[in-house]
C-alpha positions in Angstrom: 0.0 0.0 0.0 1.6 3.5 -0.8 1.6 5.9 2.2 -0.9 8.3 2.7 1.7 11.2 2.5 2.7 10.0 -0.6 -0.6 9.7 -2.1 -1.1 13.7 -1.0 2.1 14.6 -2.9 1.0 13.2 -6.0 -2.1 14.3 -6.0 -0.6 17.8 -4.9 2.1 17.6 -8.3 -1.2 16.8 -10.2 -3.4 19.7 -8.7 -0.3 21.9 -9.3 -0.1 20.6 -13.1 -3.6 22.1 -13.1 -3.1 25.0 -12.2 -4.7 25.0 -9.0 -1.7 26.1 -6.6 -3.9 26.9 -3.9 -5.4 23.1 -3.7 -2.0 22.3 -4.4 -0.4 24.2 -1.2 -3.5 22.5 0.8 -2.0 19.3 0.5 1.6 19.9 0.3 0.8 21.3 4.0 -0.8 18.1 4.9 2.0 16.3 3.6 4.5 18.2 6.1 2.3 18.3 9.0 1.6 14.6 8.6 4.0 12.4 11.2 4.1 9.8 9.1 5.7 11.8 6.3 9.5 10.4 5.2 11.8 12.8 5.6 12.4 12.9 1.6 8.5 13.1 0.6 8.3 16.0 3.2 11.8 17.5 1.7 9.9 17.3 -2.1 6.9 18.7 -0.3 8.6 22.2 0.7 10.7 21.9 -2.3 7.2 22.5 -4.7 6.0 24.8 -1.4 8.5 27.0 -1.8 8.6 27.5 -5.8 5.0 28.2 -6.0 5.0 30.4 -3.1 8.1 32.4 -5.6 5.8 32.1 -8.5 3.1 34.1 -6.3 5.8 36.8 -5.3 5.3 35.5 -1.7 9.3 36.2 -1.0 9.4 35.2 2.9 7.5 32.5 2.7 9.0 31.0 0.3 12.6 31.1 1.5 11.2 29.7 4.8 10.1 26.9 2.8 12.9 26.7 0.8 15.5 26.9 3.9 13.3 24.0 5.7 13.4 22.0 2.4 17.5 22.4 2.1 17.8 21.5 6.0 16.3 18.2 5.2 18.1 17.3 1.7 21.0 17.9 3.8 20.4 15.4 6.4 19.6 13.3 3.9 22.8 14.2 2.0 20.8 14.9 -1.4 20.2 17.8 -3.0 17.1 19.9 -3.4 14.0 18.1 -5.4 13.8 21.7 -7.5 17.0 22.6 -9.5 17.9 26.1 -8.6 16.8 27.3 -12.2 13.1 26.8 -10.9 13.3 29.3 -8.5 15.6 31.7 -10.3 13.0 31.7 -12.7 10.3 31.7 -10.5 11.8 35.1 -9.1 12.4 37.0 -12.2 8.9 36.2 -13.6 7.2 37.3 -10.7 8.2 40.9 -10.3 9.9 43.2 -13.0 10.7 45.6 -9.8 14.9 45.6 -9.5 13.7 46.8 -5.9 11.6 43.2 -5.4 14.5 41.1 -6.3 17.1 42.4 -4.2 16.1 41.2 -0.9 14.6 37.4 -2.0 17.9 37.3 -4.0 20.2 37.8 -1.1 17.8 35.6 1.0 18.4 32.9 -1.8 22.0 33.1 -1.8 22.1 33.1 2.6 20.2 29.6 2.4 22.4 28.2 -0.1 25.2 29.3 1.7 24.1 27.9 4.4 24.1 24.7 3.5 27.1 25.0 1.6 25.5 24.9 -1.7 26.1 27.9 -3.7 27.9 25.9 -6.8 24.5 24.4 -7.3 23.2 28.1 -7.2 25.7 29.2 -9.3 24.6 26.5 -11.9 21.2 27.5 -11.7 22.2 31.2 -12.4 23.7 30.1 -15.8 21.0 27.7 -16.9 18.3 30.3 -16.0 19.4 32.1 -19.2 18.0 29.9 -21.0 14.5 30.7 -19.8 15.4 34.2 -19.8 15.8 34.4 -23.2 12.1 33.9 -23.7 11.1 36.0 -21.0 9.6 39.6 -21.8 12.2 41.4 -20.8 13.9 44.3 -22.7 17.1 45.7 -22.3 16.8 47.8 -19.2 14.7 44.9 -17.5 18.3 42.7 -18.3 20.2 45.1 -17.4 18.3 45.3 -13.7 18.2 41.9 -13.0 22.0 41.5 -14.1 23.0 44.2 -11.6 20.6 43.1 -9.1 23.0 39.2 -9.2 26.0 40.2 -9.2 26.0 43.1 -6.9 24.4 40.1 -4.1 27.1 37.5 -5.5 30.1 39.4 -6.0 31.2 38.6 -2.1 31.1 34.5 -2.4 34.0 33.1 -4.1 32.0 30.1 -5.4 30.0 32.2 -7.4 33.1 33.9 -9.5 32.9 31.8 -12.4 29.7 31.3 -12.8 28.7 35.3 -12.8 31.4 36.0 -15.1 29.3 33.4 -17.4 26.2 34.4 -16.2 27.2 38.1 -17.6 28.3 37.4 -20.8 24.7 35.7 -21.6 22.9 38.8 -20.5 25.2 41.0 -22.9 24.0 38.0 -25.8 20.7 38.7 -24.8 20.6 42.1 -25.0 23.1 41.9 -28.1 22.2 38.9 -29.8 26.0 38.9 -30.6 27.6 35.8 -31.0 30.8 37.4 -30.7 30.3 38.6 -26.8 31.0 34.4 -26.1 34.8 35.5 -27.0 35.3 37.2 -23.5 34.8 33.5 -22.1 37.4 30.7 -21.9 36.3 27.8 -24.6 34.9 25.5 -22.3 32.9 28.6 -20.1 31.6 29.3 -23.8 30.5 25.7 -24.3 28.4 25.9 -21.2 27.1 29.5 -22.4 25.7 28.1 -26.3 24.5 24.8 -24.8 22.2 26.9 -21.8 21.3 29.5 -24.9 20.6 26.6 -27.4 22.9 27.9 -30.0 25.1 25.8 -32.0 27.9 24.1 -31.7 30.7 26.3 -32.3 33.4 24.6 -34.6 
């Protein structure tokens, strides 16, 4: 027989495929509040918690859920059900105000941090481009949300690399310059055409 907390979860990822986040929430909060709930089915729970709640521009909550979610992968030495794309996305889709993003931004990168996780944040950053790209966004709206990432970033090491790729892609964006990709080493420009769906560069 599957668990009942399972069963909840499902039916919560189904409710969510839906569209009906609020039904969805409803039983992702059952899932966590359940004491029968395995530590990784409560960990998914928060996970899909926490991205919704940044799809609705609910900042605070969400990074609660999100820190809770993290605290638990870690015990169970995995990593986060949600890649950190989902939520970068989740962030810039919900507000086009540079003044929104700051503070969920640095509140991202504390609970990475945390947890010592920021190269998976740092991936996330660069493979967010790629949903970037078909985001309405024009040139000043890039511009923002490029400042707004690496003005937070700029004091963790771990994140070095991956802003100086994550920059580049924003001046293709805003470009559509092939030719920006140059200021990268080759295999930092790999990365960069493979996120932007560009070809293979001989």
């Amino acid at each position: 027989m599957i668990p009942k907390p399972v069963l909840f979860g499902v039916r919560a990822a189904a409710l969510l495929e839906l569209g009906r986040s609020e039904e969805a929430i409803a039983d992702y909060s059952t899932v966590c509040e359940m004491s029968s709930t395995p530590k990784f089915a409560k960990a998914d729970a928060l996970s899909d918690w926490a991205l919704i709640l940044l799809q609705q521009g609910e900042w605070n909550h969400a990074i609660d859920k999100l820190e809770n979610a993290l605290d638990l992968s870690s015990e169970l030495e995995q990593t986060c059900p949600n890649c950190a794309h989902d939520y970068i996305d989740a962030i810039a889709r919900a507000s086009t105000r540079e003044e929104a993003w700051k503070p969920v931004v640095d509140q991202l990168l504390a609970v990475y941090a945390k947890q010592n996780v920021l190269s998976l944040l740092g991936e996330g950053l660069v493979r967010s481009l790629g949903s970037l790209r078909r985001a309405l966004f024009n040139e000043q709206g890039l511009r923002a949300w490029h400042r707004t990432w690496v003005t937070a970033g700029k004091p963790f090491e771990q994140l070095k690399i991956p802003l100086r790729i994550f920059s580049v892609g924003i001046e293709f964006l805003i470009k559509s310059d092939a030719n920006v990709l140059l200021d990268l080493a080759k295999e930092e420009r790999q990365i960069l055409r493979d996120v932007l769906g560009l070809d293979v560069q001989k």
